[in-house]
C-alpha positions, 0 to 999 in steps of 0.5 A, a space after each residue: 495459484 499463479 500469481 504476479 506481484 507488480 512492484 516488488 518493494 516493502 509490500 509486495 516483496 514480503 507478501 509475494 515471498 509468503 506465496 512463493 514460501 508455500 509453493 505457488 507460482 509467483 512471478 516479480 516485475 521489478 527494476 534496476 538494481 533491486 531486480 538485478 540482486 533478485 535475479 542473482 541471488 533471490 528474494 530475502 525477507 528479514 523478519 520476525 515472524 515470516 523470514 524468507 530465502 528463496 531464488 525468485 523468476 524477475 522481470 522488468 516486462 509483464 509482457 515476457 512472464 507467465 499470465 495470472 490468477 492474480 496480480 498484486 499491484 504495489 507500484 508507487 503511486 505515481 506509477 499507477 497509470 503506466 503500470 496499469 497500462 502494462 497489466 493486460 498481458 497478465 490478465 490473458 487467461 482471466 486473471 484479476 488485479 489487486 492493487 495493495 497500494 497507498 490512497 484510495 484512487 488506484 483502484 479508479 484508474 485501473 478499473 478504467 484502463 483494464 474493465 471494472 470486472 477485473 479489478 477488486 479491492 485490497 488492502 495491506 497492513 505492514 511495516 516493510 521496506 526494501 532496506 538493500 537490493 533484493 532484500 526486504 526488512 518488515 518491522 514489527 510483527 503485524 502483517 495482514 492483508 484485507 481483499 474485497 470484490 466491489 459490487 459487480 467485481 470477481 468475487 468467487 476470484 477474490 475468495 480463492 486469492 484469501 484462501 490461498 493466502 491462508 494457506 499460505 500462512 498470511 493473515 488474509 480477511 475477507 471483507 464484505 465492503 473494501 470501499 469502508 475497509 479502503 478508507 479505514 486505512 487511509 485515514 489512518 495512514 494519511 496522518 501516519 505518513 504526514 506527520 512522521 515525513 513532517 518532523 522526520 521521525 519515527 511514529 513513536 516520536 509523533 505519538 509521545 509529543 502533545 502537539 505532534 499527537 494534536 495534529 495526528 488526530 487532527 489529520 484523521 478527522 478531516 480525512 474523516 470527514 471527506 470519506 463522508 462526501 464519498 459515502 463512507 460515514 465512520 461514527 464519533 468514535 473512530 478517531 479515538 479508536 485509531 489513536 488507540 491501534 498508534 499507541 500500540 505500534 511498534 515505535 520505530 515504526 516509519 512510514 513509507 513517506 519518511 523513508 522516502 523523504 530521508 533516502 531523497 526518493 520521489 515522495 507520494 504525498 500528492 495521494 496521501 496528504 495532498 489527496 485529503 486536500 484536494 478532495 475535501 477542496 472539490 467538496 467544499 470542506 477545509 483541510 488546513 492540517 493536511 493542506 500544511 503538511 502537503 505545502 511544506 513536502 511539496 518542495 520534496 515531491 521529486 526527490 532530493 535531486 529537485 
């Protein structure tokens, strides 16, 4: 399968590493100083499960690489719209997009600028980071991907991408509603995000504290109950349920936000935190949890430079 990871940091470095390991076609857009290290001397992924070692084609114009099957779209969230602007050329011969991405509104601008035919739904469960140029680090051992066609979407293009990803040693579901499967993660990952960037510590740290843990659960029932107004109801249990995976987590688990936060880079709390807010504001809901952890990150929005 040809495939073409757009944003090659934690999530797409350590993915689109497994693809190319087993032998597809595997194109990275990429910049700067990580795409220089990935030109040079390739693509290292530094795991316990997975490690990889390889020499990779990079570049930083879609334009200029290969056409897909599939792209994996990875760009940070603030990217979405001039990556997806970008895309097209990758698309020539039929391809889809996946976006594997934060939030649950990527998917939205992409199907508007590229045609709802073309896009689906994915999901990414992992710890990674870029920890140098060119190299990845993924924590833990948990690394799943979850993919999905939306109603109309590329189904049979989407089935042939997890069967791929199978093969290819990744822990690929197919899912039947991506919409849920998206807001699933959300939930989860809104409150991971806030709370560990809040106190500027690990996951560990967040879920051991009462007040912390209080305000983690509090963070996901809101989230909760927005994805009710979008038409994706959760039971009573769900929260607990959740709780529950945390507990399990490795503890120096840092989510993206935190590490962003401390290195002084540009922050996607506007879709994370800042989203729940300002969709549960449009719905009439209150958010006061995620409204505070967004108020008190708004000064780090554009990195420590700001």
């Amino acid at each position: 399968m040809r495939i073409a990871v757009f944003g090659a940091g934690g999530i797409g470095g350590y993915f689109g590493g497994q693809f190319a390991r087993a032998g597809h076609d595997v194109s990275f857009i990429a910049r700067g100083r990580h795409l220089a290290a990935l030109r040079e001397h390739g693509l290292t992924v530094e795991s316990a499960v997975a490690p990889v070692r390889l020499s990779v084609r990079a570049s930083d114009d879609p334009s200029q690489l290969p056409p897909a099957d599939v792209v994996m779209f990875c760009v940070k969230l603030w990217d979405v719209e001039a990556a997806a602007a970008q895309v097209a050329p990758l698309l020539a011969e039929g391809g889809i997009v996946i976006p594997f991405q934060n939030g649950v509104e990527s998917h939205r601008v992409l199907m508007r600028v590229l045609g709802e035919p073309r896009v689906a739904g994915g999901v990414a469960q992992i710890g990674a980071m870029i920890k140098a140029p060119g190299v990845i680090a993924h924590t833990g051992t948990m690394a799943r991907l979850r993919v999905g066609a939306f109603a109309g979407g590329p189904q049979s293009a989407v089935a042939a991408f997890a069967a791929a990803g199978r093969d290819a040693g990744i822990d690929v579901d197919l899912v039947a509603d991506i919409e849920r499967a998206l807001w699933e993660k959300f939930v989860f990952l809104a409150a991971m995000s806030g709370t560990t960037a809040l106190a500027r510590r690990p996951l560990g740290v967040v879920r051991a504290d009462a007040d912390l843990r209080a305000a983690l659960a509090a963070s996901m029932r809101e989230t909760v109950a927005v994805a009710a107004t979008q038409g994706v109801v959760f039971d009573e249990g769900f929260v607990d349920r959740q709780l529950a995976f945390i507990d399990g987590l490795p503890g120096e688990m840092r989510s993206s936000l935190l590490n962003d936060l401390v290195a002084g880079n540009r922050l996607e709390a506007p879709w994370l935190a800042g989203g729940v807010a300002r969709m549960a504001a449009a719905a009439g809901l209150a958010a006061p949890v995620n409204a505070t952890i967004y108020a008190a990150l708004k000064p780090f929005l554009n990195g420590a430079a700001a």
